[in-house]
C-alpha positions in Angstrom: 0.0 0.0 0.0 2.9 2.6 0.9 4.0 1.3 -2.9 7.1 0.0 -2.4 8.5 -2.3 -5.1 9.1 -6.2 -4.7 10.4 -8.1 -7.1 8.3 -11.5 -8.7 5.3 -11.5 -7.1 3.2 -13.7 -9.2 5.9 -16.2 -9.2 6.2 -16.2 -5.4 2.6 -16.7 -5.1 2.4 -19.6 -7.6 5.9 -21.0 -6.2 4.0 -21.1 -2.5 1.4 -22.9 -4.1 3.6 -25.4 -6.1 5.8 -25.9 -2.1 3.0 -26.1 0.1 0.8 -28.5 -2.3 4.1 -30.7 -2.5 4.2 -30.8 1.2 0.3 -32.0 1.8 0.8 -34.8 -0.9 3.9 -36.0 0.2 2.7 -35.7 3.7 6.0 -33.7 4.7 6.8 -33.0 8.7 9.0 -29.5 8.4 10.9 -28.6 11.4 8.6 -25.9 13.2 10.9 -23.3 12.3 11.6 -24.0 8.6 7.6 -23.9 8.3 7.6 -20.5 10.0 10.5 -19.1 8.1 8.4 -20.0 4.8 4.9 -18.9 5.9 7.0 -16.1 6.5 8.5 -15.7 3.1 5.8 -16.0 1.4 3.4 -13.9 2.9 5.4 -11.1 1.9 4.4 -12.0 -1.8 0.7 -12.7 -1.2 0.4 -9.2 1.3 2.5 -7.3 -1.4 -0.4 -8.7 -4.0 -3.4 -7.1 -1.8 -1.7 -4.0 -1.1 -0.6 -3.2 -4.7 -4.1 -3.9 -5.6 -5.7 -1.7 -3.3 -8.2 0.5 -5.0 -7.0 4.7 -5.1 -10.6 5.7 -3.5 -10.4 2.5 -1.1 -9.4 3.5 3.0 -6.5 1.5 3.8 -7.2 1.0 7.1 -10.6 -0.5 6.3 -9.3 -2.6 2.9 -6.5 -4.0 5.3 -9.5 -5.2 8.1 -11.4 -6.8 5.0 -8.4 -8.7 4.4 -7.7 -9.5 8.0 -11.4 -10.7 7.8 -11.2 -12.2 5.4 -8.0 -14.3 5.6 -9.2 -15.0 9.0 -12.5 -16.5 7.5 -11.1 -18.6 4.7 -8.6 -20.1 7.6 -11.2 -21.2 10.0 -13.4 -23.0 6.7 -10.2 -24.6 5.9 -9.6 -26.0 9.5 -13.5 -27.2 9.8 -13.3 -28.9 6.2 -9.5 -30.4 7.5 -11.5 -31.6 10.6 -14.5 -33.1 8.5 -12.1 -34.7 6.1 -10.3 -36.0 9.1 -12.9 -38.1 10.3 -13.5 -40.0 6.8 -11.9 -43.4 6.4 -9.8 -42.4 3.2 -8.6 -39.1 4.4 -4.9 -39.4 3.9 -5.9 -39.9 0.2 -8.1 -36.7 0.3 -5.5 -34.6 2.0 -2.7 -36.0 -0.5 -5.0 -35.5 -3.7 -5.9 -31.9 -2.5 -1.9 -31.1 -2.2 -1.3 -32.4 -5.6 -3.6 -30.9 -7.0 -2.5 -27.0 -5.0 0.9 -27.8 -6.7 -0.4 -28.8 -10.2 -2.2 -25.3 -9.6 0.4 -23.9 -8.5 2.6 -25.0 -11.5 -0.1 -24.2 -13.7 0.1 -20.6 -13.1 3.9 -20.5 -13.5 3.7 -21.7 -16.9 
């Protein structure tokens, strides 16, 4: 929003897709911090994205809340469908198919 450049964005956004949907198929345990450092990393792509999109008559303070919001939202839906998916009796195949198919997204989009 304070339009300061970053380099790649698109790519860093489709590259988190491609990393994170490889991690949920191949059912990958990251060290704590390594996960961090790359939720990290990445969100500096994705927040870059909304803020460089913000509309010139939109209130920044009020398009950043919509966002809070909104990622805040989209998170919880995910955990409830995780825990719904969880109690199925194929769900490692569920969770692995839905990270493939994040990367092939993901991959997708690079091309």
């Amino acid at each position: 929003m304070a339009g300061i450049p970053f380099f790649s964005v698109e790519i860093g956004i489709a590259l988190s897709a491609v990393l994170l949907g490889l991690a949920i198929a191949n059912d990958a345990k990251l060290p704590l911090i390594a996960t961090m450092a790359g939720v990290g990393f990445f969100a500096m792509f994705h927040g870059h994205a909304h803020g460089e999109e913000m509309p010139t008559s939109a209130e920044p303070c009020l398009y950043a809340l919509g966002f809070v919001l909104g990622t805040g939202l989209i998170q919880l839906l995910g955990l409830l469908l995780g825990w719904i998916v969880s109690r199925i009796p194929f769900r490692r195949t569920v969770f692995r198919l839905s990270g493939a198919t994040l990367a092939i997204l993901g991959i997708y989009f690079l091309v």
